[in-house]
MIDOLUM-324030 format. One record per residue (C-alpha): residue number from 1; residue in one letter; y, x, z. Coordinates in Angstrom, 3 decimals, always signed. Layout:
ATOM   vexvex   vogu          Y          X          Z
ATOM      NUM      A          Y          X          Z
...
This chain:
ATOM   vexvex   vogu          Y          X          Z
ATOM        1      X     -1.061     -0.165     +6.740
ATOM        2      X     -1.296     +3.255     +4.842
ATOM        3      X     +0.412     +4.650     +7.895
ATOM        4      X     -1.789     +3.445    +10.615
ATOM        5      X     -4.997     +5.951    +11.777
ATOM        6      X     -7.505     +4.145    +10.147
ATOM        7      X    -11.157     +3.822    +12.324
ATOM        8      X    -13.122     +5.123     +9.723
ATOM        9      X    -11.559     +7.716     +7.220
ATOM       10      X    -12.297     +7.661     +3.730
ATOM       11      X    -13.520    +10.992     +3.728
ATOM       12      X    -14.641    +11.502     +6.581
ATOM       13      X    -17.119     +8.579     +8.363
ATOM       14      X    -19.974     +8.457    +10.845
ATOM       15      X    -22.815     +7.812     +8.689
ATOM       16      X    -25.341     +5.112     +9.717
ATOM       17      X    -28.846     +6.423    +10.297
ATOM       18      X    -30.153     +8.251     +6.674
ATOM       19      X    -32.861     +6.886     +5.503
ATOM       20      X    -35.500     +9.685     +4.225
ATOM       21      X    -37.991     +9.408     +1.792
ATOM       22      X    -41.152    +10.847     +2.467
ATOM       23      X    -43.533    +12.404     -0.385
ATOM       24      X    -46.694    +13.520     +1.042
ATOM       25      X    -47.970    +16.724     -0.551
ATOM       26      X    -51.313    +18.888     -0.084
ATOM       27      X    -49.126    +21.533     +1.409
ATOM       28      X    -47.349    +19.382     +3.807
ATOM       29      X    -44.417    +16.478     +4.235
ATOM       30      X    -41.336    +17.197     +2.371
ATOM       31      X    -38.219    +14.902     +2.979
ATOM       32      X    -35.720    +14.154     +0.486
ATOM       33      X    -32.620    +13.101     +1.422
ATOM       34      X    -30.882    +10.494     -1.146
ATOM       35      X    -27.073    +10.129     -1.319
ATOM       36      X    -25.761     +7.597     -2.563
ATOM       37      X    -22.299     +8.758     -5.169
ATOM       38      X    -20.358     +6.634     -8.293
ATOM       39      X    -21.693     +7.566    -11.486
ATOM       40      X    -19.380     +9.848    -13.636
ATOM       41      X    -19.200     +7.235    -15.673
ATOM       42      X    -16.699     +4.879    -13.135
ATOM       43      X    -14.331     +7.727    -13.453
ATOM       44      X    -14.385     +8.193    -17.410
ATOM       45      X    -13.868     +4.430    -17.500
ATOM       46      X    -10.583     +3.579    -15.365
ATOM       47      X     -8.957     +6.761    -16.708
ATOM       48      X     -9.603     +5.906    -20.410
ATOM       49      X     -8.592     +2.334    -19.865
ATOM       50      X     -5.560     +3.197    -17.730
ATOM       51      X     -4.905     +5.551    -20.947
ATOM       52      X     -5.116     +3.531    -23.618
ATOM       53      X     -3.082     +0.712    -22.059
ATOM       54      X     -0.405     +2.690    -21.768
ATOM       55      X     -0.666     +4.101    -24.953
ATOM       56      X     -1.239     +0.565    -26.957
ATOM       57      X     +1.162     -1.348    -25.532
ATOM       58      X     +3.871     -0.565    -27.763
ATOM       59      X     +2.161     -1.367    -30.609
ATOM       60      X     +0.889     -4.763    -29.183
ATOM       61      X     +3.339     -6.449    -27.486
ATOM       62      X     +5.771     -8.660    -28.557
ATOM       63      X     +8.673     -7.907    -26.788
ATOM       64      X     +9.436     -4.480    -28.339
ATOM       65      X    +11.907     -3.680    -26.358
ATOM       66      X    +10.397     -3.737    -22.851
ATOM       67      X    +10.496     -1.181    -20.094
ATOM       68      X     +9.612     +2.371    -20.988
ATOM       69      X    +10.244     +1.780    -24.533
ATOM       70      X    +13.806     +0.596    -24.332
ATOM       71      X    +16.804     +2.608    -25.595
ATOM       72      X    +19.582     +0.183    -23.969
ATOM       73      X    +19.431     +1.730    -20.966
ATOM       74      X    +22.461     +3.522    -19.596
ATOM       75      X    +22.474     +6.803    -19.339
ATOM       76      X    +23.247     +6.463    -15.511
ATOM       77      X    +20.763     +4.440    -14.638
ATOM       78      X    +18.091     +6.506    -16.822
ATOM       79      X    +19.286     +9.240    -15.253
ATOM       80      X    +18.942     +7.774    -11.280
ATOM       81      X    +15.489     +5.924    -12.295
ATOM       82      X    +13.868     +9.563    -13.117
ATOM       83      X    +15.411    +10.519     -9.968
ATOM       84      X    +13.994     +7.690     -8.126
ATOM       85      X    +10.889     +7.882     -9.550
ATOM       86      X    +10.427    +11.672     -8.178
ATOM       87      X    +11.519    +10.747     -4.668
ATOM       88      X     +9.239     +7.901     -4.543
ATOM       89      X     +6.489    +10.394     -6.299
ATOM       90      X     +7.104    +12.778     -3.550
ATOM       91      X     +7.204     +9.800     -0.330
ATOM       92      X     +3.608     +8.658     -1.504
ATOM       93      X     +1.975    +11.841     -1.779
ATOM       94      X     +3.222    +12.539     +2.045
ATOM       95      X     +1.708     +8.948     +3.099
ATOM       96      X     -1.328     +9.945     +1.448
ATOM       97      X     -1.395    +13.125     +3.301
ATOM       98      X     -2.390    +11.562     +6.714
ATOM       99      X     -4.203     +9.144     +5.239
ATOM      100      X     -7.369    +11.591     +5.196
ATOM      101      X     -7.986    +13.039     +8.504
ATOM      102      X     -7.365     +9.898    +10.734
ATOM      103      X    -10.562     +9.570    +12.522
ATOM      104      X    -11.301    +13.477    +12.226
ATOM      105      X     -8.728    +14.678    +13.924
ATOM      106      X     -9.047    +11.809    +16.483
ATOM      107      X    -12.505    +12.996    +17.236
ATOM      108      X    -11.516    +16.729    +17.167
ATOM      109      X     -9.788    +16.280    +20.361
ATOM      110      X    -12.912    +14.271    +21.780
ATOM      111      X    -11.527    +10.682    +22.092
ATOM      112      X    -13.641     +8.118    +22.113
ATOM      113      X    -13.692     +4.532    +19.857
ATOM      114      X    -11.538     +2.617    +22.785
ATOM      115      X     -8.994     +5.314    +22.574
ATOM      116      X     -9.046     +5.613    +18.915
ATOM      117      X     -8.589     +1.447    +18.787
ATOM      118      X     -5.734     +1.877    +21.252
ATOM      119      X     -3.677     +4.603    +19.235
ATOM      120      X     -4.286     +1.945    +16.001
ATOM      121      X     -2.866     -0.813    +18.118
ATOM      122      X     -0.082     +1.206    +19.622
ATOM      123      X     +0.851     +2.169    +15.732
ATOM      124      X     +0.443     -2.150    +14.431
ATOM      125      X     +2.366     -2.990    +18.319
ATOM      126      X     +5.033     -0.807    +17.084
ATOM      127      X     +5.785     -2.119    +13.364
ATOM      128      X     +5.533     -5.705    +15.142
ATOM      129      X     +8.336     -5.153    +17.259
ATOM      130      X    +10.492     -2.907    +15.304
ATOM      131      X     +9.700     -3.992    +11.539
ATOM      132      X    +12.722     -7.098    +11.359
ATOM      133      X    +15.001     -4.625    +13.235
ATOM      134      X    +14.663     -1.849    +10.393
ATOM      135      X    +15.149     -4.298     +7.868
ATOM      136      X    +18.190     -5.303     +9.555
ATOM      137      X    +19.353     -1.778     +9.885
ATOM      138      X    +18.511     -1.185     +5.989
ATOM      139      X    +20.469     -4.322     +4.860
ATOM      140      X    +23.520     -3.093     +6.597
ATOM      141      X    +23.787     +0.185     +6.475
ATOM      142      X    +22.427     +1.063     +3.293
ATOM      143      X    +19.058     +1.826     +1.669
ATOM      144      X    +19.646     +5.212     +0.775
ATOM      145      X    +19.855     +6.113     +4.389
ATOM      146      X    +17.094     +4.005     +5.432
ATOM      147      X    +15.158     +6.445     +3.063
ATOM      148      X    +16.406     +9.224     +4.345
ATOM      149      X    +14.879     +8.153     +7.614
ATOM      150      X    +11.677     +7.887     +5.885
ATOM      151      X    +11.614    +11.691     +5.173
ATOM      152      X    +13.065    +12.675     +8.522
ATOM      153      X    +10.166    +11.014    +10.013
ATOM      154      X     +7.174    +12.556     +7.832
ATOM      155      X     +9.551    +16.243     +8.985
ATOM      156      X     +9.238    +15.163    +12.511
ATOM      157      X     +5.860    +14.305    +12.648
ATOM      158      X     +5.373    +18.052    +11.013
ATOM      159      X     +6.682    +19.661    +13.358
ATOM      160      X     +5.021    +17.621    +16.021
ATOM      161      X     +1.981    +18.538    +14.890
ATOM      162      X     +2.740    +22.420    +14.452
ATOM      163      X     +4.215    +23.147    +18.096
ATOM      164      X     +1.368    +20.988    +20.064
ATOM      165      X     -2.149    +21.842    +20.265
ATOM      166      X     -3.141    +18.779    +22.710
ATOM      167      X     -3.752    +15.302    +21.501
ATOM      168      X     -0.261    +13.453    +20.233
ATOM      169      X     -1.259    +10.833    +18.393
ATOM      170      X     -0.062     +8.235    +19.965
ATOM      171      X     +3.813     +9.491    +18.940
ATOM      172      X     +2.999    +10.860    +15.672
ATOM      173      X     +0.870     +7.045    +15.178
ATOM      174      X     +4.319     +5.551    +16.246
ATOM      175      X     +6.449     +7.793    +13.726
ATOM      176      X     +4.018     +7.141    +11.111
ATOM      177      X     +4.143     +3.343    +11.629
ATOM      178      X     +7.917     +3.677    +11.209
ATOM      179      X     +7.883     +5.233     +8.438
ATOM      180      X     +4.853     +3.251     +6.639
ATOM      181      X     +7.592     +0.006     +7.797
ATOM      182      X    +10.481     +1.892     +5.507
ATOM      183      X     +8.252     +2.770     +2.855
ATOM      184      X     +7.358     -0.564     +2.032
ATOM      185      X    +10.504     -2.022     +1.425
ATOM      186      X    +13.613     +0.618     +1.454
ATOM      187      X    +12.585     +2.496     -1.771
ATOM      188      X    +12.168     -1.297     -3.353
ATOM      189      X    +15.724     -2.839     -1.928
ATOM      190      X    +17.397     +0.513     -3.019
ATOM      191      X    +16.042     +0.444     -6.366
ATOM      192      X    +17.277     -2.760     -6.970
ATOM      193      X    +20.512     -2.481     -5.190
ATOM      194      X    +20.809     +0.173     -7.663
ATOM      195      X    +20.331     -1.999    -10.819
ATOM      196      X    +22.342     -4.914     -9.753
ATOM      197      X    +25.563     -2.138     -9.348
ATOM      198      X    +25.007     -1.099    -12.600
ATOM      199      X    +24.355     -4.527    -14.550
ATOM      200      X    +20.819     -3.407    -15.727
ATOM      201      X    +18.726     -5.575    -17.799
ATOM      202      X    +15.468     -7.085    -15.934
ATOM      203      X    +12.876     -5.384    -18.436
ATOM      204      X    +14.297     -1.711    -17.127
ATOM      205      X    +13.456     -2.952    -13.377
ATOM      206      X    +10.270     -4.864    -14.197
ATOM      207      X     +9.014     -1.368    -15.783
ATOM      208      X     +9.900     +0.642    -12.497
ATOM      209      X     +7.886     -1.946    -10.202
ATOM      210      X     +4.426     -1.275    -12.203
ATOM      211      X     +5.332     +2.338    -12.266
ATOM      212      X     +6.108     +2.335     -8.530
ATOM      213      X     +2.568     +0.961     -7.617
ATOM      214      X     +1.170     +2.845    -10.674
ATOM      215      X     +2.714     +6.607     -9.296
ATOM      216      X     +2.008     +5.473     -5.787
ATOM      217      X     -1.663     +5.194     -6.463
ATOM      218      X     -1.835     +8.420     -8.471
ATOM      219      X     +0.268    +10.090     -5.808
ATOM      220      X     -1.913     +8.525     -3.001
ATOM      221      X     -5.618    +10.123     -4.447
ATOM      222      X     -2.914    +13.238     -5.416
ATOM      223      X     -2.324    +13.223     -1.619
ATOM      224      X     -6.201    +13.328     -0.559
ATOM      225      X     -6.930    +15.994     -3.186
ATOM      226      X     -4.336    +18.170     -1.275
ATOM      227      X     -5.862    +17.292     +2.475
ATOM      228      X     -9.035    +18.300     +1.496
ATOM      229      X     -7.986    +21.336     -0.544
ATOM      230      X     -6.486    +22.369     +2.893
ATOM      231      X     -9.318    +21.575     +5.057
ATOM      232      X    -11.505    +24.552     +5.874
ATOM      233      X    -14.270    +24.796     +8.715
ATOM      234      X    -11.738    +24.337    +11.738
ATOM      235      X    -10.052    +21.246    +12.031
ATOM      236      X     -7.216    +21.985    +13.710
ATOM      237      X     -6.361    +24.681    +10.659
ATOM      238      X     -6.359    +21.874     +8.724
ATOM      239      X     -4.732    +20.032    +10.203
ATOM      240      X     -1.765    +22.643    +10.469
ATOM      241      X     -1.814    +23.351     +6.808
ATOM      242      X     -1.053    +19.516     +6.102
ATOM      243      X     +2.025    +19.221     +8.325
ATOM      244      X     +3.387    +22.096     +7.136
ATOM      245      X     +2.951    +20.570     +3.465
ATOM      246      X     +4.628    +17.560     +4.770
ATOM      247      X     +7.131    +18.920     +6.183
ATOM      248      X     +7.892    +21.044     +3.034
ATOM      249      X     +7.861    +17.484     +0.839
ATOM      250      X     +9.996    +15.530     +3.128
ATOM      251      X    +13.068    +18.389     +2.731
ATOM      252      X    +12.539    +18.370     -1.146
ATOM      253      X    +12.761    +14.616     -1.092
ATOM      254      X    +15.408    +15.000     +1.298
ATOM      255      X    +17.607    +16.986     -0.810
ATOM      256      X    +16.788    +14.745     -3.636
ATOM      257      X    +18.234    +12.035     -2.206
ATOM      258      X    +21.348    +13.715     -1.111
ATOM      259      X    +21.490    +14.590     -4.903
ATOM      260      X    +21.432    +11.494     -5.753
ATOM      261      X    +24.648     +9.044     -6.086
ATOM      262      X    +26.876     +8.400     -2.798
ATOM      263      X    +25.957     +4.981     -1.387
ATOM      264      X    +29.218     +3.281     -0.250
ATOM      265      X    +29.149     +1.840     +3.300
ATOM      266      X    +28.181     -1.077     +3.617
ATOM      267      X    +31.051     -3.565     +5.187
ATOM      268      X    +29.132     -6.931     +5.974
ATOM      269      X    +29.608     -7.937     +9.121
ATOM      270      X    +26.725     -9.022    +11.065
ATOM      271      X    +28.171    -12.213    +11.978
ATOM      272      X    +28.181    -12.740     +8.058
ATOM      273      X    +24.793    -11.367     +7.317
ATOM      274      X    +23.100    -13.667    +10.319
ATOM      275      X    +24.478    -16.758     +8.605
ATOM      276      X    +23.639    -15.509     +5.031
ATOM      277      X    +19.946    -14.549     +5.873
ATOM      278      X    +19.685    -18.140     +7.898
ATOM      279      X    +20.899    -20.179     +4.797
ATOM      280      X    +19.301    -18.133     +2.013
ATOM      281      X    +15.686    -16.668     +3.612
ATOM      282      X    +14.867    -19.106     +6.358
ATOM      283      X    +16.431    -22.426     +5.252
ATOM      284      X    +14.723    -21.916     +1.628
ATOM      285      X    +11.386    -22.897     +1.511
ATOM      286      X    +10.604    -20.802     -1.351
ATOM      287      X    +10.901    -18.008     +0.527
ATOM      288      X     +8.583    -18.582     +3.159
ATOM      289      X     +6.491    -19.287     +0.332
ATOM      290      X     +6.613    -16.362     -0.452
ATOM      291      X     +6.998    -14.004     +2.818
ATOM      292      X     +3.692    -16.071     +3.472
ATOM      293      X     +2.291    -14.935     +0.004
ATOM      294      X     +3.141    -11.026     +1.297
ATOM      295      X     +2.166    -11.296     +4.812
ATOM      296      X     -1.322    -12.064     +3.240
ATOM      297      X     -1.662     -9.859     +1.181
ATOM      298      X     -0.831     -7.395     +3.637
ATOM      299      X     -2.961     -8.471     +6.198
ATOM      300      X     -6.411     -8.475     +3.768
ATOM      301      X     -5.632     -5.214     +2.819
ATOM      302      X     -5.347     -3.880     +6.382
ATOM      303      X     -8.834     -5.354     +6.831
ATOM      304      X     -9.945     -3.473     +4.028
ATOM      305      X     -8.825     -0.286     +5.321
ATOM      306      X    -10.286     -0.284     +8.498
ATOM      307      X    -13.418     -1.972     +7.572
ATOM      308      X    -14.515     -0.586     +4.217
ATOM      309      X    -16.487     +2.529     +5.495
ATOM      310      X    -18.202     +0.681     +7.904
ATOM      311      X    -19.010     -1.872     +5.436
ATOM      312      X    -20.673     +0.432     +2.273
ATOM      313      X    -22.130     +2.428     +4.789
ATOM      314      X    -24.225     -0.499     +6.763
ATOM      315      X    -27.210     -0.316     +4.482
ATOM      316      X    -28.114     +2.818     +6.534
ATOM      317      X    -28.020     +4.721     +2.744
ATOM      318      X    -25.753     +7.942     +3.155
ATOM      319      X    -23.008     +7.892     +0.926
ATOM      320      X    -20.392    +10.316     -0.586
ATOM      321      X    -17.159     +8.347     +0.665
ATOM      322      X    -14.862    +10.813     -0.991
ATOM      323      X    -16.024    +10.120     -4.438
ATOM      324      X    -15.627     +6.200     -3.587
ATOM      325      X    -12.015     +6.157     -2.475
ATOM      326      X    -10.812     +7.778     -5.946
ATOM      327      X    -12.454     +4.481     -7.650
ATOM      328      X    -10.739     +2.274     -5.526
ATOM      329      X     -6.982     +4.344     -6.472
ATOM      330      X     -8.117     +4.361    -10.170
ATOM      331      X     -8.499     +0.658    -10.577
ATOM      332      X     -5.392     -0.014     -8.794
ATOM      333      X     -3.458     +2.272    -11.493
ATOM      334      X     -5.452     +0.173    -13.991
ATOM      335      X     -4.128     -3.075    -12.395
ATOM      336      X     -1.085     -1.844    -12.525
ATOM      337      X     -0.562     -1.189    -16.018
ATOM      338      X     -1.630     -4.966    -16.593
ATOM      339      X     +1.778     -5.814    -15.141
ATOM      340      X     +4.165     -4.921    -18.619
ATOM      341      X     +1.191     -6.809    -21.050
ATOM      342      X     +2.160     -9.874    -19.243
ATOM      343      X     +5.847     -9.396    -18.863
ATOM      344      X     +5.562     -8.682    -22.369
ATOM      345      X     +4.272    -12.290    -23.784
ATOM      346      X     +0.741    -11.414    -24.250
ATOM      347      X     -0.501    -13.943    -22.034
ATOM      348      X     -0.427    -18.103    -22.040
ATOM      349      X     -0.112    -18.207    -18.761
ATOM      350      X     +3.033    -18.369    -16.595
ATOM      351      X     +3.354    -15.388    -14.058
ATOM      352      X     +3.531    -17.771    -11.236
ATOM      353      X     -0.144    -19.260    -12.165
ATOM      354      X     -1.505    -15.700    -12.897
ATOM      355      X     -0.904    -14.645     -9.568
ATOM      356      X     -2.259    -17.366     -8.561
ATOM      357      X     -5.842    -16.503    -10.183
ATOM      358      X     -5.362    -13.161     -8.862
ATOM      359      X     -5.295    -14.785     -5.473
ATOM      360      X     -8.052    -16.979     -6.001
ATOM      361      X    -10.127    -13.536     -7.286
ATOM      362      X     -9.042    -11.645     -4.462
ATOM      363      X    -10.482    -14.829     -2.065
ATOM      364      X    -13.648    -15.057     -3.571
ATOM      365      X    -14.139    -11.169     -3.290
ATOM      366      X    -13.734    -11.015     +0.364
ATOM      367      X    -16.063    -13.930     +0.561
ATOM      368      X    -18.833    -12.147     -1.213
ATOM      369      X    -18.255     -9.359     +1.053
ATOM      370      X    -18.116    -11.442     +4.411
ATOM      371      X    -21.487    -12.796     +3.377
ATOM      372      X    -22.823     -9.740     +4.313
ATOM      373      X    -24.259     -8.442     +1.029
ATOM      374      X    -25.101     -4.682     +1.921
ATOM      375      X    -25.765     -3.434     -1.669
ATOM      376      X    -23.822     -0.157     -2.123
ATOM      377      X    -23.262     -0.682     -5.988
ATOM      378      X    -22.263     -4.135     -5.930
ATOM      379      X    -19.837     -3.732     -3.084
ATOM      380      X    -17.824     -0.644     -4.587
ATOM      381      X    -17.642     -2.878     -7.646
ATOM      382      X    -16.256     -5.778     -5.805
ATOM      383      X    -13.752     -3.650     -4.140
ATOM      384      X    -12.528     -1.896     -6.909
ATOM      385      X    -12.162     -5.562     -8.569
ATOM      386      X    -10.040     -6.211     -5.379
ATOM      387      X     -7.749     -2.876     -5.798
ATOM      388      X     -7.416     -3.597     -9.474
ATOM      389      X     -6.128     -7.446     -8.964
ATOM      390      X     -3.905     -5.652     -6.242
ATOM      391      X     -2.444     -3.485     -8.704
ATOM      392      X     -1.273     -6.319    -10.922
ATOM      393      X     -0.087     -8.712     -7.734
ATOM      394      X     +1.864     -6.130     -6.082
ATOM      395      X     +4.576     -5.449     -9.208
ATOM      396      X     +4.588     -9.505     -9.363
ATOM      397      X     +5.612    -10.083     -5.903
ATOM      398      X     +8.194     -7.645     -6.710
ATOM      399      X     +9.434     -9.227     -9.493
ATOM      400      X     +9.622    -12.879     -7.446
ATOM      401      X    +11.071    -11.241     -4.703
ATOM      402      X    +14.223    -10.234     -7.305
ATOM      403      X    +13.771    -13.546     -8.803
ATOM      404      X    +14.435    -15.365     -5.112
ATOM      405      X    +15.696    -13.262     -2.509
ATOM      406      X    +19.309    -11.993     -2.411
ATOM      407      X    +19.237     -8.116     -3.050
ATOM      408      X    +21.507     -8.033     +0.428
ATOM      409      X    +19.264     -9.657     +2.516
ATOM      410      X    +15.525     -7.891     +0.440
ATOM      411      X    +15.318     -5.527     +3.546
ATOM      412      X    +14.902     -8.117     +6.165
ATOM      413      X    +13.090    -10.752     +4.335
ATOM      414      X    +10.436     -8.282     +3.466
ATOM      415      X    +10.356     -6.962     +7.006
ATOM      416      X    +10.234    -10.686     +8.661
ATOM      417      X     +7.653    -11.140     +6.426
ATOM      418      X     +5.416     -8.702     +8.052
ATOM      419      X     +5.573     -9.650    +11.454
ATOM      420      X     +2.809    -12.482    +10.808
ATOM      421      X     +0.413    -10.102     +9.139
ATOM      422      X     +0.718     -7.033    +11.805
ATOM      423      X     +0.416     -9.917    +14.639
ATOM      424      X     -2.628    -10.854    +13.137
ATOM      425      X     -4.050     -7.237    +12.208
ATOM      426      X     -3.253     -6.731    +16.137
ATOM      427      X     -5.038     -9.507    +17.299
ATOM      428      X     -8.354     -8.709    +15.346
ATOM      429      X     -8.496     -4.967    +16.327
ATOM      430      X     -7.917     -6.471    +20.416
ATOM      431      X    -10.812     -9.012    +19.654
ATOM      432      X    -13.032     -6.213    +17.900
ATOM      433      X    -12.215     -2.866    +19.302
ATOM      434      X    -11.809     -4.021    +23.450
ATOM      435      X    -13.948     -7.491    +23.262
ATOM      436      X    -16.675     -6.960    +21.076
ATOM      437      X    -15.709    -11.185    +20.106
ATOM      438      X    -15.809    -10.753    +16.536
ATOM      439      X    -17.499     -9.072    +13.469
ATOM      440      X    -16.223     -7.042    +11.053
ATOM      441      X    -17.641    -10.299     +8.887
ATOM      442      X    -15.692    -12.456    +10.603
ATOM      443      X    -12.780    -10.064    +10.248
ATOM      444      X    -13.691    -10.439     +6.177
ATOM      445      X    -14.259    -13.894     +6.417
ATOM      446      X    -10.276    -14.142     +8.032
ATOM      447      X     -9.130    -11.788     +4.874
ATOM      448      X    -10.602    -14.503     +2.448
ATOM      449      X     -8.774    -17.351     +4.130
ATOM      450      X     -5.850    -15.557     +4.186
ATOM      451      X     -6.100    -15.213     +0.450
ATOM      452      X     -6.774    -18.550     -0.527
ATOM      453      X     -3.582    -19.601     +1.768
ATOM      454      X     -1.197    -17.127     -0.061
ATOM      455      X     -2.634    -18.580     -3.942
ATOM      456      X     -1.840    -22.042     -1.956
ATOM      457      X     +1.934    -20.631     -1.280
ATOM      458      X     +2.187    -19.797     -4.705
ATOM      459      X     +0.962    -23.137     -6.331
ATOM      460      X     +3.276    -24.926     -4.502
ATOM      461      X     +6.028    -22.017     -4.744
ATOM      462      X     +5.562    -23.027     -8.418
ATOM      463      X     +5.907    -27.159     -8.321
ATOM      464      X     +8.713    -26.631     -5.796
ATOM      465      X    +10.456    -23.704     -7.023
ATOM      466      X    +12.876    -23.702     -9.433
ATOM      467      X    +15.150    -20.289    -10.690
ATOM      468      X    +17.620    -19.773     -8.145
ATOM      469      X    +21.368    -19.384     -9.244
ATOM      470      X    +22.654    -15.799     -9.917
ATOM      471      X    +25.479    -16.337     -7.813
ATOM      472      X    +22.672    -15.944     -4.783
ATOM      473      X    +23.223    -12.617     -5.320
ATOM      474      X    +26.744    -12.385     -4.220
ATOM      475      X    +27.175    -12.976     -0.972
């Protein structure tokens, strides 16, 4: 969803209508205009507590020899994980490059709200139809390549954006959407392609999926720091400066992956992989379990995107929306680092009924908001409690994902899964960009059920699920 041009940028919004003060003096009326920013101290706090867990968890847990702080690891794989790690370092800061401008360079060229709905439509349209056919393509001919295409995407939509000076976002929206679709599951499937070839212990995978969503974050705020460094007074310089930064990111990362070990062919026929995926993804219940569990989870954050501006801003208060998004990234990084605690034994609870609760938070969150309570404070805090029970779910559905889906077929199950959630995405923006037929409360109020569907999924996922053999990993 990262990928898509959002409606209302998190730096830059249309403001509601400020609402001035007025102190009446003996020399006159003097207005004084209040704006509405997080207190210092929201940033001190998620970057000591993201600091100190980190720091403390070796000395607290009880499995020792977890993640970061295990010495078993082959040199190899030690060796591709760092690698990894910096390409998928490198992929989020150029998805949080474009992530900034989005309605400001819409409204540069003078397009109006229909037109900006249509180019977010075109971008959700285009990951709808093409989403299980990249999967495919990723399962069969290799994830390394797949994320090569990643880069060569971010390089053409550089270039795009350097050699035309008329309005092309409707093809860069489509390239972006592309390469949003390959970001969210070929630098996942090739990580753990990767550890299966090289008989890996879980802990040393677990501890790359909370530092995947952990750099991602970092590299996403990373990302908007660097927009905004390179915005000046005209737009369109901007603009220019930020492709050519992307396009200087995607050929590092390029060559880093070329550096990186060959990836054999791949030889499965696709006879062979059509039956496989129709026994082991859509005759096992457990999975749609779970593709249900991601869909949702994608689809609520989608609505978050689009509809958090709007939202904070409604009170008619102006507010400082660039000092807002960095909470929202900080308590994600802070949910993230959750993830090894619980992996670790420091918890009663099985992972299956944690995320659970995390759902059931996550629910009751978008309620509150889809009540329509318009109090600035209480609704950053609320979403930041939604980012930071993000940050802990997405390393978990991960880890089920390894736990249930064949590493051969991870590509398209993760892809098929998203076809649900980008139909549904679709549908709202049709209803509330063209028809005016729903609110953005009702559009809330849809998040929440979603929510309370996918901790449903994974309730019964847990009375119904049982560890799948290992030898569903050899197909």
């Amino acid at each position: 969803s990262r990928s898509q041009i959002p409606l209302s940028s998190p730096t830059f919004c249309s403001l509601s209508p400020v609402a001035l003060p007025v102190t009446f003096g003996s020399m006159g009326v003097v207005i004084e205009t209040f704006i509405w920013e997080p207190s210092s101290s929201f940033f001190i706090f998620f970057f000591v507590s993201t600091f100190l867990s980190i720091l403390l968890f070796p000395y607290f847990a009880k499995n020792r020899t977890f993640g970061t702080f295990d010495h078993s690891v082959s040199s190899s794989f030690a060796r591709f994980q760092r690698w990894f790690l910096a390409i998928y370092t490198l992929s989020s800061v150029m998805e949080g490059l474009w992530s900034v401008y989005g309605e400001l360079e819409l409204t540069s060229y003078g397009l109006s709200k229909e037109s900006m709905v249509f180019y977010l439509s075109v971008g959700y349209s285009t990951a709808l139809v093409l989403g299980p056919i990249l999967g495919l393509v990723s399962d069969l001919m290799g994830q390394k390549r797949i994320c090569l295409l990643y880069c060569v995407l971010h390089f053409v939509v550089g270039v795009w954006k350097r050699i035309t000076m008329s309005p092309s976002a409707w093809f860069a929206n489509i390239c972006l959407s592309l390469a949003g679709l390959v970001y969210s599951f070929g630098f996942e499937t090739w990580l753990v392609v990767e550890h299966e070839k090289q008989s890996q212990r879980n802990d040393s995978l677990n501890e790359t999926f909370w530092l995947m969503t952990f750099l991602e974050s970092a590299s996403l705020l990373g990302g908007q720091v660097l927009s905004n460094w390179l915005v000046d007074e005209n737009v369109q310089h901007g603009i220019a400066f930020s492709a050519t930064t992307s396009m200087f990111l995607s050929v590092v990362a390029i060559v880093c992956i070329v550096q990186t070990a060959k990836e054999p062919l791949k030889t499965l026929p696709f006879r062979d992989y059509s039956a496989a995926f129709y026994a082991y993804v859509l005759g096992d219940k457990r999975i749609w379990f779970l593709g249900t569990a991601q869909a949702c989870l994608q689809f609520s954050t989608a609505v978050f995107w689009i509809l958090w501006a709007p939202t904070i801003v409604a009170d008619g208060r102006e507010v400082n929306l660039g000092l807002i998004y960095p909470c929202f990234l900080g308590s994600r990084m802070l949910g993230s680092t959750v993830f090894p605690w619980l992996m670790s034994g420091q918890s009663m609870l099985r992972l299956e009924d944690c995320l659970v609760y995390i759902y059931a938070i996550l629910g009751i969150v978008f309620s509150i908001v889809a009540y329509d309570y318009q109090e600035i404070r209480i609704l950053v805090v609320l979403f930041c409690l939604f980012h930071g029970c993000a940050g802990l779910a997405l390393p978990l559905l991960a880890r089920f994902r390894t736990m249930y889906v064949p590493n051969e077929l991870r590509g398209g199950m993760i892809s098929l899964s998203q076809v649900p959630a980008n139909a549904a995405i679709l549908f709202c923006l049709i209803q509330r960009g063209y028809s005016n037929k729903i609110e953005n409360s009702t559009m809330m109020a849809f998040g929440a059920i979603s929510l309370f569907t996918a901790a449903g999924c994974i309730y019964l996922l847990r009375r119904w699920g049982k560890s799948p053999h290992q030898d569903w990993h050899k197909l």
